[in-house]
TIBA-494489 format. One record per residue (C-alpha): residue in one letter; x negated, y, z negated; residue number from 0. Coordinates in pm, 1 decimal, always signed. Layout:
N
{rec "A", {X, Y, Z}, NUM}
...
END
This chain:
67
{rec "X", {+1671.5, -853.4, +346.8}, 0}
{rec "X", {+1348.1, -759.1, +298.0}, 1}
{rec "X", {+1282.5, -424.5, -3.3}, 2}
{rec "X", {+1117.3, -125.7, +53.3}, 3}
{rec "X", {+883.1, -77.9, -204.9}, 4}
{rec "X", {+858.5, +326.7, -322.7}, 5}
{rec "X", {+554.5, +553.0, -419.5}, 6}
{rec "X", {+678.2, +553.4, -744.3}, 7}
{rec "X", {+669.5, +115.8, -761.8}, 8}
{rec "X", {+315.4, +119.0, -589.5}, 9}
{rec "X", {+177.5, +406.3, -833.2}, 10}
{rec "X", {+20.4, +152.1, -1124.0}, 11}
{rec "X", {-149.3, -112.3, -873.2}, 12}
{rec "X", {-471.4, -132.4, -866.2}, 13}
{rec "X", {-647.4, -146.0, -452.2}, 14}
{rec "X", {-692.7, -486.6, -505.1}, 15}
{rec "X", {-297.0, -507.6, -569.8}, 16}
{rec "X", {-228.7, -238.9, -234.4}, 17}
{rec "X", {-456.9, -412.5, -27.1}, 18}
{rec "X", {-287.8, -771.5, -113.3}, 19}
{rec "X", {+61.8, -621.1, -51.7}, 20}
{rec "X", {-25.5, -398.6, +279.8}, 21}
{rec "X", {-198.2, -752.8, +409.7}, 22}
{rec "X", {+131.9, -913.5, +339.8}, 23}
{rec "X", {+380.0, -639.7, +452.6}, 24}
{rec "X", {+148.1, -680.4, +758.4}, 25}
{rec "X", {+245.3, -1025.4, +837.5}, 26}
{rec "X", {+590.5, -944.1, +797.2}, 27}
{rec "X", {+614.3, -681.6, +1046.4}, 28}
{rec "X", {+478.2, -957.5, +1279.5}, 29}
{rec "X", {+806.4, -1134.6, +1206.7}, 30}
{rec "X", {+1078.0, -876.9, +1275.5}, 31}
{rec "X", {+1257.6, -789.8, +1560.3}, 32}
{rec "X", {+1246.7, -445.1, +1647.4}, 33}
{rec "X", {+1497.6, -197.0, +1535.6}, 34}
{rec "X", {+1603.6, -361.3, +1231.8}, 35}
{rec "X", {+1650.5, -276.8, +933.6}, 36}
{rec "X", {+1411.6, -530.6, +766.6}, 37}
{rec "X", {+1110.3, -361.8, +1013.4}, 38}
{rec "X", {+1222.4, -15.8, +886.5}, 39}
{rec "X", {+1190.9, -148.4, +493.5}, 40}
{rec "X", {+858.1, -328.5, +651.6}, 41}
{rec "X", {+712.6, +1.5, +789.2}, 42}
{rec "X", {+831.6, +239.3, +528.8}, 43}
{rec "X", {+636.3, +9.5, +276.5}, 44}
{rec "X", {+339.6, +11.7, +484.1}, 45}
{rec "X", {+311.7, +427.9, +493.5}, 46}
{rec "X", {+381.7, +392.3, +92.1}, 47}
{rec "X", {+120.1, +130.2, +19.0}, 48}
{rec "X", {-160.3, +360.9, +246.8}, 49}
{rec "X", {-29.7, +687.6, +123.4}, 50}
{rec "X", {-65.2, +544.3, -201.2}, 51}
{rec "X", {-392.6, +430.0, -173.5}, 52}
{rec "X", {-516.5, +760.8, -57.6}, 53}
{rec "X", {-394.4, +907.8, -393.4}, 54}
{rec "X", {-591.4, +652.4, -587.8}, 55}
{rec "X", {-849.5, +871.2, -822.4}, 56}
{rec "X", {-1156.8, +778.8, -690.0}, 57}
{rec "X", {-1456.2, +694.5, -993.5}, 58}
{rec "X", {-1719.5, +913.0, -878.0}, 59}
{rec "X", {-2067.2, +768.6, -946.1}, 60}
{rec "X", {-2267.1, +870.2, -1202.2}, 61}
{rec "X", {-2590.2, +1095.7, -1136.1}, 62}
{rec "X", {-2915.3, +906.1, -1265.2}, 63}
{rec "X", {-3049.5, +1001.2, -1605.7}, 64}
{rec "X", {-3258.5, +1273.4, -1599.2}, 65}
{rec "X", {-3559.6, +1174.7, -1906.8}, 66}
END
């Protein structure tokens, strides 16, 4: 049975990390047959893994150097 992975598992991943997971979460959804409960753990992950890398704290760029 495949996991569901929570908000709070995904919070210390860096995008790199989210983007790797939500790309293989991806190809497991390919692989499940509808209404079970491996696609719901598949799809819950999915809205975790893009919710959580909406909440990611952005680094804003620095403003040039004013001399």
């Amino acid at each position: 049975m495949i996991t569901l992975l929570t908000m709070h598992e995904l919070q210390g991943l860096t995008d790199q990390e989210l983007g790797e997971l939500h790309q293989l979460f991806s190809m497991l959804l390919l692989e499940t047959e509808p209404d079970t409960p491996d696609r719901r753990n598949i799809l819950a992950t999915l809205e975790n893994i893009e919710r959580a890398t909406s909440h990611q704290p952005k680094t804003a760029a620095r403003p040039p150097c004013m001399r």
